[in-house]
C-alpha positions in Angstrom: 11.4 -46.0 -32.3 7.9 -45.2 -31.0 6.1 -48.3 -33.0 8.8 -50.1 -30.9 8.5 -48.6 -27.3 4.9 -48.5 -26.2 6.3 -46.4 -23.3 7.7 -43.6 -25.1 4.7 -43.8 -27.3 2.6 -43.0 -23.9 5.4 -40.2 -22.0 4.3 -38.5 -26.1 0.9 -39.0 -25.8 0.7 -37.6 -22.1 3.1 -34.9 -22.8 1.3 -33.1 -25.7 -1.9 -33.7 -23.8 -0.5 -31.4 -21.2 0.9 -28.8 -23.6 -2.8 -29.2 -25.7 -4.3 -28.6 -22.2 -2.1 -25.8 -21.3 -2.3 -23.8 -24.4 -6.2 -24.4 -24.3 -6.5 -23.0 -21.4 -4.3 -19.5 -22.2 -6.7 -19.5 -25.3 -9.9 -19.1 -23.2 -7.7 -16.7 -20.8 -6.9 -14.5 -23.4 -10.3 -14.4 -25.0 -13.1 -14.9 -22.5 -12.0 -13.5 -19.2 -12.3 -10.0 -18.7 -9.8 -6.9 -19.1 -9.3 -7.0 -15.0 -8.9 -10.9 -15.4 -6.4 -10.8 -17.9 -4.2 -8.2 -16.7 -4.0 -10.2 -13.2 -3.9 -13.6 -15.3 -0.6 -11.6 -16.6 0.8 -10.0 -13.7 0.5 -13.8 -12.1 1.8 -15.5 -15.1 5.1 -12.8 -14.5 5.0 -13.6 -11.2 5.2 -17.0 -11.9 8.0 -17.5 -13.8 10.3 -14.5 -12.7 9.3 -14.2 -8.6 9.8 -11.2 -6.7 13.0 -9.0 -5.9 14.6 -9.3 -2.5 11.8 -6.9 -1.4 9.8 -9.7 -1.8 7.1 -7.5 -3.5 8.3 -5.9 -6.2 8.7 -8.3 -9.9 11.4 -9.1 -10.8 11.5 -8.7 -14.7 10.5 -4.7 -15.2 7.9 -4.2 -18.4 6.2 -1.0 -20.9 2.7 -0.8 -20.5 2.5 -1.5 -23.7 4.1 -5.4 -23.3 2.0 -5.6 -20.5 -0.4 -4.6 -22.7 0.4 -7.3 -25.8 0.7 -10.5 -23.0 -2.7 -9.4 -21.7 -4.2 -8.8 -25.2 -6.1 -5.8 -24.8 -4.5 -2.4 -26.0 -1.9 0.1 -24.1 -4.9 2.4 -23.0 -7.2 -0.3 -21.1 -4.1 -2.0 -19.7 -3.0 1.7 -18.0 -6.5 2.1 -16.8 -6.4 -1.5 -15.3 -3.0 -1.2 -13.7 -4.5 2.5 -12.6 -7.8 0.5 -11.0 -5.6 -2.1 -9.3 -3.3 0.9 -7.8 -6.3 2.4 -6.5 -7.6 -0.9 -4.7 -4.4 -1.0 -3.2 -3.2 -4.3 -5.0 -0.4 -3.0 -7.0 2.1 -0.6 -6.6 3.3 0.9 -10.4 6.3 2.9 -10.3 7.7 3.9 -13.8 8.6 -0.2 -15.0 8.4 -1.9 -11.4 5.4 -3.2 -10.2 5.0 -4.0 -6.7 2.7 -6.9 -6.1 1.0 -5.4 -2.2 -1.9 -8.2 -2.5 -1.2 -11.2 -3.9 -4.6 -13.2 -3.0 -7.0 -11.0 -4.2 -4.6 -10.7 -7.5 -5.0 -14.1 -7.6 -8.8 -14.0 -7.1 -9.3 -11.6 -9.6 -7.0 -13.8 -12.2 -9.0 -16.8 -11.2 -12.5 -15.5 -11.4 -11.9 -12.5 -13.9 
């Protein structure tokens, strides 16, 4: 079916270029950016895909520290100290499971540049 229809061939081609791109980049995410840039690459990536509450600051999918944790890939300990540091700066809000997202640009700086 593909040999046939050069245009299917090319939607494949450009598809798994995206995903290859995609997955490339959570790679160098996950390995090269530091413990503050992950945990904000995280907390964005949530953000993302769930969206707030109808506070319209709080996320809307509650997780452990220790999930948090796994999806940032660093252990329980540093992610609590990170969440902890970002509490501190006034960026986050932690309360038991629910985060509270109080400055989204600078989370987003620090996910970009971390």
């Amino acid at each position: 079916m593909i040999h046939n229809n050069i245009n299917l061939a090319w939607f494949f081609i450009r598809d798994l270029s995206r995903n290859l791109g995609g997955s490339d980049t959570k790679i160098v995410n996950l390995t090269q950016k530091h413990i503050r840039g992950r945990l904000a690459e995280a907390l964005i990536v949530l953000l993302d895909h769930y969206g707030y509450e109808d506070d319209g600051t709080t996320l809307k999918i509650y997780m452990s520290r220790e999930d948090l944790a796994n999806l940032s890939n660093m252990t329980t300990s540093n992610a609590i100290r990170t969440l902890s540091s970002f509490v501190n700066e006034k960026i986050l809000v932690v309360d038991g499971r629910r985060i509270k997202v109080i400055n989204e640009p600078i989370l987003r700086k620090i996910s970009k540049f971390g």
